[in-house]
LUMMAR-416762 format. One record per residue (C-alpha): x, y, z. Coordinates in steps of 0.5 Angstrom, whole numbers, plus 2048, in hexadecimal, padded with zeros to 3 digits. Last residue first. Layout:
<sites>
+-----+-----+-----+
:   X :   Y :   Z :
+-----+-----+-----+
:   X :   Y :   Z :
...
+-----+-----+-----+
</sites>
This chain:
<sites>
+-----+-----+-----+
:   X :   Y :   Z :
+-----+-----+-----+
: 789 : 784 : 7C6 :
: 790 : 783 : 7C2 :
: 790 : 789 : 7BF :
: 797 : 78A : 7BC :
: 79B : 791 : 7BA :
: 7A0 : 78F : 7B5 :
: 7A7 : 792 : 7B8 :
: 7AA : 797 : 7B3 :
: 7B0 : 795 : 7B1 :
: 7B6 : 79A : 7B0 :
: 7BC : 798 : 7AC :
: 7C3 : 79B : 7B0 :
: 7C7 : 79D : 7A9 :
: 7CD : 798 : 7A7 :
: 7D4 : 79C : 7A7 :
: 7D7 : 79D : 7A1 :
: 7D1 : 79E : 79D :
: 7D0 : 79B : 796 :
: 7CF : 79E : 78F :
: 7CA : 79C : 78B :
: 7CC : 796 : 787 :
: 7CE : 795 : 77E :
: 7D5 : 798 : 77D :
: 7D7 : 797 : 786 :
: 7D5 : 79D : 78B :
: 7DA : 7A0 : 78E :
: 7DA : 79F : 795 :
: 7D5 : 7A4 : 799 :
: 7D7 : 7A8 : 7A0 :
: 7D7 : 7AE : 79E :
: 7D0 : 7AE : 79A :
: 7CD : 7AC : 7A1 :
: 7C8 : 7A7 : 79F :
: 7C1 : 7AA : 7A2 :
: 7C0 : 7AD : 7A9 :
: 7BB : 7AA : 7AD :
: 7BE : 7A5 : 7B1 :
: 7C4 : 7AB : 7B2 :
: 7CA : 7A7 : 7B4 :
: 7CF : 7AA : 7BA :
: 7D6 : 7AA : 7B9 :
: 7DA : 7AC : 7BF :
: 7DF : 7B1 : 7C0 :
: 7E5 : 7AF : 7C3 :
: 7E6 : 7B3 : 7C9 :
: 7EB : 7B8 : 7CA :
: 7F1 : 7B7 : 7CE :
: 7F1 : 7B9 : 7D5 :
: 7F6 : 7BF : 7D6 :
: 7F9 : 7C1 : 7DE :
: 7F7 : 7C8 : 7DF :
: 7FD : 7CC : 7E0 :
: 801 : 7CD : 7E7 :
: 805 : 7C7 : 7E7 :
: 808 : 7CB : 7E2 :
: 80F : 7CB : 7E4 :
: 80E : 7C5 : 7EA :
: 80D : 7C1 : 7E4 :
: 807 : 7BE : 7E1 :
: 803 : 7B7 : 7DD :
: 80A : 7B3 : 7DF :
: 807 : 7AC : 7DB :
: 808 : 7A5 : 7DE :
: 80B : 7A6 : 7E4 :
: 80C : 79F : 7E8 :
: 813 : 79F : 7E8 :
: 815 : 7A5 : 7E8 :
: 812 : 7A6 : 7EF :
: 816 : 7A0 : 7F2 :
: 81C : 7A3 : 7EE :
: 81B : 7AA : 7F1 :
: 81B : 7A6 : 7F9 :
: 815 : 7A6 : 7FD :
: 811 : 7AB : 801 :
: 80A : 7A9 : 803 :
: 803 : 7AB : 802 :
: 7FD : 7A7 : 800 :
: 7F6 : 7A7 : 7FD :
: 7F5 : 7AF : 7FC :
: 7EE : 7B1 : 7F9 :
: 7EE : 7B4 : 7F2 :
: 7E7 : 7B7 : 7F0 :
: 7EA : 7BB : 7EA :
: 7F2 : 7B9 : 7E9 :
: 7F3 : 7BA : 7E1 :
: 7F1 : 7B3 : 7E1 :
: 7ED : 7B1 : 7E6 :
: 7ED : 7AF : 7EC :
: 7F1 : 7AA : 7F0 :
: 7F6 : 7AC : 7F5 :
: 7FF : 7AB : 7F7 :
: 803 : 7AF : 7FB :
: 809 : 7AF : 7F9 :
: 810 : 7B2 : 7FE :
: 815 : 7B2 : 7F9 :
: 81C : 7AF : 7FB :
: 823 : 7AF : 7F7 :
: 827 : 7B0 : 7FC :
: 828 : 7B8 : 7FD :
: 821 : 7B9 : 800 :
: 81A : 7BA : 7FE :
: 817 : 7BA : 7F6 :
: 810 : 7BA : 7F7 :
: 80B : 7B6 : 7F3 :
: 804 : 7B6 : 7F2 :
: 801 : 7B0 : 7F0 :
: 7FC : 7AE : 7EB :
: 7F8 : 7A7 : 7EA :
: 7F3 : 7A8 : 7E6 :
: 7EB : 7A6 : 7E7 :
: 7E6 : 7A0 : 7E5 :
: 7EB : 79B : 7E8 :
: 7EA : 79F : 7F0 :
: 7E3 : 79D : 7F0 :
: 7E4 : 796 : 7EF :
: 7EA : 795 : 7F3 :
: 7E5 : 798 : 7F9 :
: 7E0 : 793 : 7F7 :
: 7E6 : 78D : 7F8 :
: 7E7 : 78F : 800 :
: 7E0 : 78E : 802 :
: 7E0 : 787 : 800 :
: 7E7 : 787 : 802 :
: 7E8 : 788 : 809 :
: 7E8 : 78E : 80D :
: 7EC : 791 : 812 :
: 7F2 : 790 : 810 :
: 7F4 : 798 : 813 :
: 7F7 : 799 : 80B :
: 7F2 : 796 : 807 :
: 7F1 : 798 : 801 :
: 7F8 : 79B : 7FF :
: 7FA : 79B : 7F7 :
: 7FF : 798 : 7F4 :
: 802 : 79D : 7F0 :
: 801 : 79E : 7E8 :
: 803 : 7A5 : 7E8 :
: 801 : 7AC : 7E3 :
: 805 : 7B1 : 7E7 :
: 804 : 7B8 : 7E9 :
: 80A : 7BB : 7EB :
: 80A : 7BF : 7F2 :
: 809 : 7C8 : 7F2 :
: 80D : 7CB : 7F7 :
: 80B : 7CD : 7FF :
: 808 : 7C9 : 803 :
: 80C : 7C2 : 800 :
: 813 : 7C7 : 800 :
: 811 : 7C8 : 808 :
: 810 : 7C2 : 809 :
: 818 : 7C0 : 806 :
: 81B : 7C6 : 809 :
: 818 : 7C4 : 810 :
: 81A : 7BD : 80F :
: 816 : 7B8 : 80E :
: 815 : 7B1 : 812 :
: 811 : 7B3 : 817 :
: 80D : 7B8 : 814 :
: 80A : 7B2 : 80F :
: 803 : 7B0 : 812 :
: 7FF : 7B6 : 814 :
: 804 : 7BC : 810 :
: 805 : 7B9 : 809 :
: 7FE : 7B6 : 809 :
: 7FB : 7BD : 80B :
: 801 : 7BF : 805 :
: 7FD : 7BA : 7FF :
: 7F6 : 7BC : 801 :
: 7F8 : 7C3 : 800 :
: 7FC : 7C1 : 7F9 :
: 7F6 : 7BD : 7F6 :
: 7F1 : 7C3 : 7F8 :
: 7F6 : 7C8 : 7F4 :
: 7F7 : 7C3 : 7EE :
: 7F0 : 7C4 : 7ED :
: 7F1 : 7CB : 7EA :
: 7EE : 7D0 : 7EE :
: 7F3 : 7D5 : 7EC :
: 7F5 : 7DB : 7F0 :
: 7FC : 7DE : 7EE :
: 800 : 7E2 : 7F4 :
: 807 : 7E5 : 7F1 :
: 80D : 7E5 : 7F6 :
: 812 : 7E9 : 7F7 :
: 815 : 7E8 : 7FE :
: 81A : 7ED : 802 :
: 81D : 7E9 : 808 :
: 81E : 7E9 : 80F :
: 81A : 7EF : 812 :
: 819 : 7EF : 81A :
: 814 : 7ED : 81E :
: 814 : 7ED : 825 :
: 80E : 7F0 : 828 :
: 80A : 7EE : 821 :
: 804 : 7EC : 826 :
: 802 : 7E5 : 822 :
: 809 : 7E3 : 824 :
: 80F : 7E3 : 820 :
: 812 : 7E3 : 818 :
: 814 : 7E7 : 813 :
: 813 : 7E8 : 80C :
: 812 : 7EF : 808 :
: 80E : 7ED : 802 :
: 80D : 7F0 : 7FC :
: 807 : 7EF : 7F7 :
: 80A : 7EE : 7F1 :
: 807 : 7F1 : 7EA :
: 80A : 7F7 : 7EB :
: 806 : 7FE : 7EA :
: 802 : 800 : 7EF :
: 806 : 7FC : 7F5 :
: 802 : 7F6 : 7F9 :
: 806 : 7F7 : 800 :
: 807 : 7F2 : 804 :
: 809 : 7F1 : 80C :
: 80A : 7EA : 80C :
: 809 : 7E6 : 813 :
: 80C : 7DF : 814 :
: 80A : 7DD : 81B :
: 80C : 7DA : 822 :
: 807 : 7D7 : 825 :
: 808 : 7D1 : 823 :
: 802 : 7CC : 822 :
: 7FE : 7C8 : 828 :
: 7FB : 7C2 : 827 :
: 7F4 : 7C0 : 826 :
: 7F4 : 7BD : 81F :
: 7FC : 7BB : 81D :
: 803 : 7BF : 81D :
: 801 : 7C5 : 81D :
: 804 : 7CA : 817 :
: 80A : 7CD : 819 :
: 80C : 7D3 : 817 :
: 805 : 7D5 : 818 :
: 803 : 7DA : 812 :
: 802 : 7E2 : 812 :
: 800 : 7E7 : 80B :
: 800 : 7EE : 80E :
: 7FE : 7F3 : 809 :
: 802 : 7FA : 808 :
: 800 : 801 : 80A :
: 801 : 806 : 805 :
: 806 : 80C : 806 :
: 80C : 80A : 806 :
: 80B : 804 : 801 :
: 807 : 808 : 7FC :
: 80D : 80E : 7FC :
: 812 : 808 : 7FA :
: 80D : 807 : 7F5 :
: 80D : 80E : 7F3 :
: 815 : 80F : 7F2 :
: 815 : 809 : 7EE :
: 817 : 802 : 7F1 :
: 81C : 7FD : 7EE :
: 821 : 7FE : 7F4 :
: 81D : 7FB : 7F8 :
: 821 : 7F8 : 7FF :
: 821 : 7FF : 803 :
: 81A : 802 : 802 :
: 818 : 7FA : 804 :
: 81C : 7FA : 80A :
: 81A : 801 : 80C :
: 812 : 7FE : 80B :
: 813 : 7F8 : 80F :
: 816 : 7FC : 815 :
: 810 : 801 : 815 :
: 80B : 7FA : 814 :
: 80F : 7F8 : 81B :
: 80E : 7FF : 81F :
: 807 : 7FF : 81C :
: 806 : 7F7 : 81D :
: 808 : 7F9 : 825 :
: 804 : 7FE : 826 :
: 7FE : 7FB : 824 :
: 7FF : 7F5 : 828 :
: 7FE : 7FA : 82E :
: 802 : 7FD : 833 :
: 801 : 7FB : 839 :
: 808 : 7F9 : 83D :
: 80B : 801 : 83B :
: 805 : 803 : 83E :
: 805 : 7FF : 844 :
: 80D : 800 : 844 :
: 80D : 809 : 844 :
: 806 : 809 : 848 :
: 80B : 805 : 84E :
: 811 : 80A : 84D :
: 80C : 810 : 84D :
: 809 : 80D : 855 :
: 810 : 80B : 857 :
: 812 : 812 : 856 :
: 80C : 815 : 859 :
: 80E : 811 : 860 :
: 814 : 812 : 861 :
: 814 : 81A : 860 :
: 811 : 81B : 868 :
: 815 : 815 : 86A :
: 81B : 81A : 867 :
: 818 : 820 : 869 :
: 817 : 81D : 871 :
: 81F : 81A : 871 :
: 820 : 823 : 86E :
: 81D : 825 : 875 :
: 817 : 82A : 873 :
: 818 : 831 : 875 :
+-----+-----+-----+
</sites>
């Protein structure tokens, strides 16, 4: 018979063994697992947080897999700098029959390790291609490069996600921010920035009054608009150079409108008189035209040879 001290250094080794197989499996599982785990999460949360959902759109949710919609909790602060790694995931279903989208929010890596549901969103994605889009990323990669610093993460964040005003304004524009050029080079960028409209879009930030302005030249329903400067300043200071409000950030989604042009007034030289525009004609004279019809004289050709 083996002694039991021999057994057990016998068994030893096959424990270690199974124990060692458990933790490297455990260590390796894929991202895959972790997003499935997290999605399942999601879906409880969503089958428990909408009332408003049939009996079929339930079963959608239950039996469909959904999207998932992520973006940096916070952008990298310049060119060459790092972001955070730490994500806002929406797991998102599109439900037949409902015209929002849901999204379950959370947030963690890349790998869904730790994501857990935060809250339900309804929300509604419209695609547009109006002008104001180009002016409004413009605006936020402003935001992000040169006022980070003085904004709050509620304040950045309403900059990123809502709609700003867009003000007709009458700022001093800026030509020379680094004082590198003089004034012969200076008065042909007056020049060009004269045949364009001054607009600005505004965002409302804090308790104080303050709005965050970025200031551009294009035309007038923001087609071509490139930003001058930006910067925050006080509501009176923003009042004081807005001369008309051309939208709100309720429909700041909707085509900006150009008033129509005044049609011009082009003479035929060879038409007649236009009966619609002839003066009575006074006992004993032909009538006369209201506007003077352009007279066409044929250049007399000369032979000087």
């Amino acid at each position: 018979m083996m002694p039991n001290g021999k057994k057990l250094f016998a068994v030893l080794p096959g424990v270690l063994l199974l124990f060692g197989i458990a933790v490297m499996s455990a260590g390796c599982r894929s991202e895959a697992y972790y997003q499935d785990r997290a999605v399942q999460r999601a879906r409880e949360y969503l089958l428990d947080n909408a009332p408003e959902l049939t009996t079929e759109q339930l079963y959608f949710v239950k039996y469909n897999r959904p999207l998932l919609l992520t973006g940096d909790i916070l952008p990298a602060a310049g060119p060459g700098s790092a972001s955070s790694q730490l994500k806002q995931i929406c797991v998102t279903w599109r439900i037949p029959g409902q015209t929002d989208d849901f999204l379950v929010f959370g947030a963690s890596s890349g790998s869904m390790r730790y994501w857990y549901p935060n809250r339900l969103i309804r929300k509604s994605f419209r695609k547009f291609s109006l002008p104001i889009s180009s002016a409004m990323a413009q605006a936020r990669a402003y935001a992000q490069n040169y006022l980070y610093g003085q904004l709050g993460v509620a304040e950045f964040n309403r900059i990123r996600f809502d709609f700003p005003y867009v003000l007709e304004t009458t700022f001093e524009p800026v030509f020379n921010p680094s004082g590198t050029l003089d004034e012969a080079e200076i008065e042909p960028l007056r020049k060009a920035l004269e045949m364009k409209k001054q607009l600005s879009l505004v965002w409302e930030i804090g308790d104080a009054g303050q709005r965050a302005v970025f200031c551009g030249y294009g035309r007038g329903d923001l087609a071509g608009w490139a930003i001058n400067f930006g910067g925050i300043m006080t509501k009176d200071e923003v009042d004081a150079a807005t001369t008309k409000v051309l939208k709100t950030p309720d429909d700041a989604q909707t085509p900006i409108e150009l008033p129509a042009e005044p049609d011009g007034f082009e003479v035929d030289p060879f038409a007649g008189p236009d009966p619609a525009r002839m003066e009575p004609a006074a006992p004993g004279e032909s009538e006369k035209p209201v506007f003077e019809e352009p007279v066409i004289r044929a250049e007399e050709s000369r032979d000087d040879a």
